[in-house]
C-alpha positions as CSV (number, residue, x, y, z in Angstrom):
1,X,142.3,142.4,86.8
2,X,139.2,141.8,88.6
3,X,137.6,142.9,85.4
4,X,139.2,140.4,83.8
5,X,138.4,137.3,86.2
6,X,134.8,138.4,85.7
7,X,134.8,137.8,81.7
8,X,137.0,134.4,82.5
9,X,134.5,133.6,85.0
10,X,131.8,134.3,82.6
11,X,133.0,132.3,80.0
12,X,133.5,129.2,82.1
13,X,130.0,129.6,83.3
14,X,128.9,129.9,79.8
15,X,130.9,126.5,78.5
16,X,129.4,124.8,81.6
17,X,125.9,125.8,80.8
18,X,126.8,124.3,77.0
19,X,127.7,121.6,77.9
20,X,124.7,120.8,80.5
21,X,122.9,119.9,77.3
22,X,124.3,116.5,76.3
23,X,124.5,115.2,72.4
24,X,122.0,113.0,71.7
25,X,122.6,109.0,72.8
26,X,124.1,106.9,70.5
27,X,122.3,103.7,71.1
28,X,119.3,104.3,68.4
29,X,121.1,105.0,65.3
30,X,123.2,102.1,66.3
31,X,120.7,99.7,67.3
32,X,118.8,100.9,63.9
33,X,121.7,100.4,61.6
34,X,122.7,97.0,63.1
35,X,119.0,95.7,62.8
36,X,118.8,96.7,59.2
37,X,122.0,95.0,58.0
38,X,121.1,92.1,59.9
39,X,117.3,92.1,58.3
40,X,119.2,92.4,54.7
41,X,121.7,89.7,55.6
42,X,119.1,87.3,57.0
43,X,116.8,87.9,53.7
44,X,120.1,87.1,51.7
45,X,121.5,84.0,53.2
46,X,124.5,85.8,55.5
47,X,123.4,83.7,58.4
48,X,126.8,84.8,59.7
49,X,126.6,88.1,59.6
50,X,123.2,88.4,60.6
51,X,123.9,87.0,64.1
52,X,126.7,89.1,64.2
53,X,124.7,92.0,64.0
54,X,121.8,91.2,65.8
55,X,123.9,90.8,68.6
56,X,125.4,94.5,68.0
57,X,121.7,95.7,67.8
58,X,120.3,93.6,71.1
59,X,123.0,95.2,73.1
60,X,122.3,98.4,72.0
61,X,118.4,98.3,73.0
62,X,119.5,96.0,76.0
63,X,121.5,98.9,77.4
64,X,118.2,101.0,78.2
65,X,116.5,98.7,79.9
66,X,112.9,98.6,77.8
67,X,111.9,95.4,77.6
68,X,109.8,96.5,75.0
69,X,112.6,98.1,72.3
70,X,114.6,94.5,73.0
71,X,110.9,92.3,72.3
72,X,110.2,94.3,69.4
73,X,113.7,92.9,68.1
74,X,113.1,89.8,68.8
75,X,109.6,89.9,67.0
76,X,111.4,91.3,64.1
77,X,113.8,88.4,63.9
78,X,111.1,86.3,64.2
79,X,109.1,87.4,61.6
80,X,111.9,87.0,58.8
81,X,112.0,83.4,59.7
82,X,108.7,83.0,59.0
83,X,108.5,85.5,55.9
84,X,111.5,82.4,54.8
85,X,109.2,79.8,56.2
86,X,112.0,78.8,59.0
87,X,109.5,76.8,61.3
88,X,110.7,76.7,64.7
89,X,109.8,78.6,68.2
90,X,110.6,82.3,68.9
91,X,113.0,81.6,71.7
92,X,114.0,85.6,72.7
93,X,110.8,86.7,72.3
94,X,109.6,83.8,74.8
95,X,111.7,84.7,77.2
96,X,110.6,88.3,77.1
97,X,106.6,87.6,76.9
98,X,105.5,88.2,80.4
99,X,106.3,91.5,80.1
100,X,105.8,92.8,76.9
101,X,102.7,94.5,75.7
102,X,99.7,93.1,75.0
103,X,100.5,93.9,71.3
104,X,103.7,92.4,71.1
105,X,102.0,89.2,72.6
106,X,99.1,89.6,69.7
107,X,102.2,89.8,67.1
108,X,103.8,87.1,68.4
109,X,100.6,84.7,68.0
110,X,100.0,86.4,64.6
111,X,103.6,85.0,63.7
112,X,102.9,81.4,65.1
113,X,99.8,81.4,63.1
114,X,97.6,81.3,66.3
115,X,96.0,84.9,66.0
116,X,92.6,85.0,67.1
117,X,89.8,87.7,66.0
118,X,90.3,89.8,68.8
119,X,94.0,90.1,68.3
120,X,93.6,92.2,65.0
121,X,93.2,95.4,66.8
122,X,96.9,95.1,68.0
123,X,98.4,94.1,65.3
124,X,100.3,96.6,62.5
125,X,97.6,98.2,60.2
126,X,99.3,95.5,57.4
127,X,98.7,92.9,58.8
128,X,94.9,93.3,60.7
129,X,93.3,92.0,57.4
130,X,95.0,88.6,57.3
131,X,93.0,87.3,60.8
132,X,90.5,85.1,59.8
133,X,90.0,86.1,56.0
134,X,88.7,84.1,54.1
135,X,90.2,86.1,50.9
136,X,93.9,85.9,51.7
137,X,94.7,86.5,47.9
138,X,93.2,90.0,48.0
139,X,94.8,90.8,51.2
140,X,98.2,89.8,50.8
141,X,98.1,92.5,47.3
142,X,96.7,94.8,49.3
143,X,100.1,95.2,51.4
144,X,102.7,97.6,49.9
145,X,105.7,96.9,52.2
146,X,107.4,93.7,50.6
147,X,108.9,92.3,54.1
148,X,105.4,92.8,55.5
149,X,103.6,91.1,52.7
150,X,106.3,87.8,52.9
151,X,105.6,87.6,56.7
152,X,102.1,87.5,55.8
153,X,102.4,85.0,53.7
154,X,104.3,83.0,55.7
155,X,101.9,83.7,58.0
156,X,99.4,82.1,55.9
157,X,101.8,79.1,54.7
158,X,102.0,78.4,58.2
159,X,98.2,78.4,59.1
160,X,97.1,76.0,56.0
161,X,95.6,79.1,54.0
162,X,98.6,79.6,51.3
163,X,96.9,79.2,48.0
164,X,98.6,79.2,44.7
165,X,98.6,83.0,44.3
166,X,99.6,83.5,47.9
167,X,102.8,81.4,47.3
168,X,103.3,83.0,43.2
169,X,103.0,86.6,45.0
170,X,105.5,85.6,47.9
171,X,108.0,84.1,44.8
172,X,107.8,87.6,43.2
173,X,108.4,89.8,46.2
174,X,111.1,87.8,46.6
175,X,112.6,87.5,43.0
176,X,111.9,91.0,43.0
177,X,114.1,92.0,46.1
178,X,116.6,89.7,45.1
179,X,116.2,88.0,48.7
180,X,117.5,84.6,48.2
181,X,117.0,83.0,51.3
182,X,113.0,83.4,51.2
183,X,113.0,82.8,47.4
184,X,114.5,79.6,47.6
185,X,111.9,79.0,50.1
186,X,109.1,79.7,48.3
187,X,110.2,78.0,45.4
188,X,110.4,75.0,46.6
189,X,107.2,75.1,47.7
190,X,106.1,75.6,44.4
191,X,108.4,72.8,43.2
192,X,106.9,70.6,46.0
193,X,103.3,71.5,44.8
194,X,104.1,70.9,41.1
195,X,105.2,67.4,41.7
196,X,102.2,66.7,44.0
197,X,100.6,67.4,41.0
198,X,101.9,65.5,38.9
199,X,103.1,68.5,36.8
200,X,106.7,67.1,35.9
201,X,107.8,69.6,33.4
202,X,106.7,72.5,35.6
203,X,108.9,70.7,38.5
204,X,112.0,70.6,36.6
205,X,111.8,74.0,35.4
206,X,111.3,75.0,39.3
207,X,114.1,73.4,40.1
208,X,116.3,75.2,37.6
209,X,115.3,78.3,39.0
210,X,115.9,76.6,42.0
211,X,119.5,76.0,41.1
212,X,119.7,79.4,39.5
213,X,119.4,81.1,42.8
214,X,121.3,79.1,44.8
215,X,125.0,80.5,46.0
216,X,128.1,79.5,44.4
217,X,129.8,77.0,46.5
């Protein structure tokens, strides 16, 4: 009997020891999965669910306290607004600012289009090439990731240094994605451009592509 209790004993000690080593949290893979889908439903005009699942992937990251993970989001959001040349403030990164990293703050500028020289450093390895370049044609087709290379664009649509190729490249990456929302973005610029030139036969064609690409109402 005593025997007995000792093996039981042993075992219980045993499951106890197991299970002093938790599983793995949850809160990444969910916070990554939610951030995608909302990145692909942003890019392809879901505005719906895109909120819906930022939401899911804020709470997530919200849950451990970093501000960091939660400004990274943020900056993440904001940079597929400007990749589909949405101009307006970034709100939940603002509110995070004062203490995020230095470069989250350098991002952040890079994605208002107020980047200075000394920000490059910080920034992603795409995008350090893009601050103060006076060839942004070259850089822009020297960045392999296609988000990336539409935020830089934007980037430079925003700053006043979007040349025809810079806008032609963003319409591909686009087109080639199949990411309406930015598409029909870029597009228009080119549309918009066309008629400032005069260019009335390249306008109308623009704006069958244009109509192409828009939903189904």
């Amino acid at each position: 009997m005593n025997t007995r209790i000792s093996i039981v004993a042993c075992v219980l000690v045993a499951l106890a020891a197991c299970s002093s080593n938790p599983a793995p949290p949850q809160w990444p893979g969910e916070a990554k999965g939610s951030s995608e889908r909302a990145l692909e439903a942003w890019l392809s005009g879901n505005s719906r669910i895109e909120a819906a699942e930022f939401s899911r992937a804020r709470a997530e990251l919200a849950s451990t306290g970093q501000v960091g993970l939660v400004a990274r989001l943020e900056l993440l959001r904001c940079a597929t607004r400007v990749a589909s040349l949405v101009v307006e403030p970034c709100a939940g990164f603002d509110a995070l600012a004062q203490d995020a990293d230095p470069a989250e703050q350098a991002y952040a500028r890079y994605l208002a289009g107020t980047a200075q020289a000394a920000d490059a450093a910080l920034l992603p390895d795409a995008h350090r090439a893009l601050v103060g370049n006076a060839a942004p044609d070259a850089a822009l087709a020297s960045i392999p990731d296609p988000l990336s290379q539409l935020v830089a664009a934007g980037v430079l649509f925003r700053s006043g240094r979007a040349t025809p190729a810079v806008i032609k490249q963003a319409v591909d990456t686009a087109s080639a994605r199949g990411w309406r929302r930015p598409l029909l973005a870029w597009l228009q610029v080119q549309q918009q451009r066309a008629s400032a030139a005069g260019d009335a036969p390249a306008a109308a064609a623009l704006q069958r592509r244009i109509d192409l690409v828009l939903p189904p109402r």
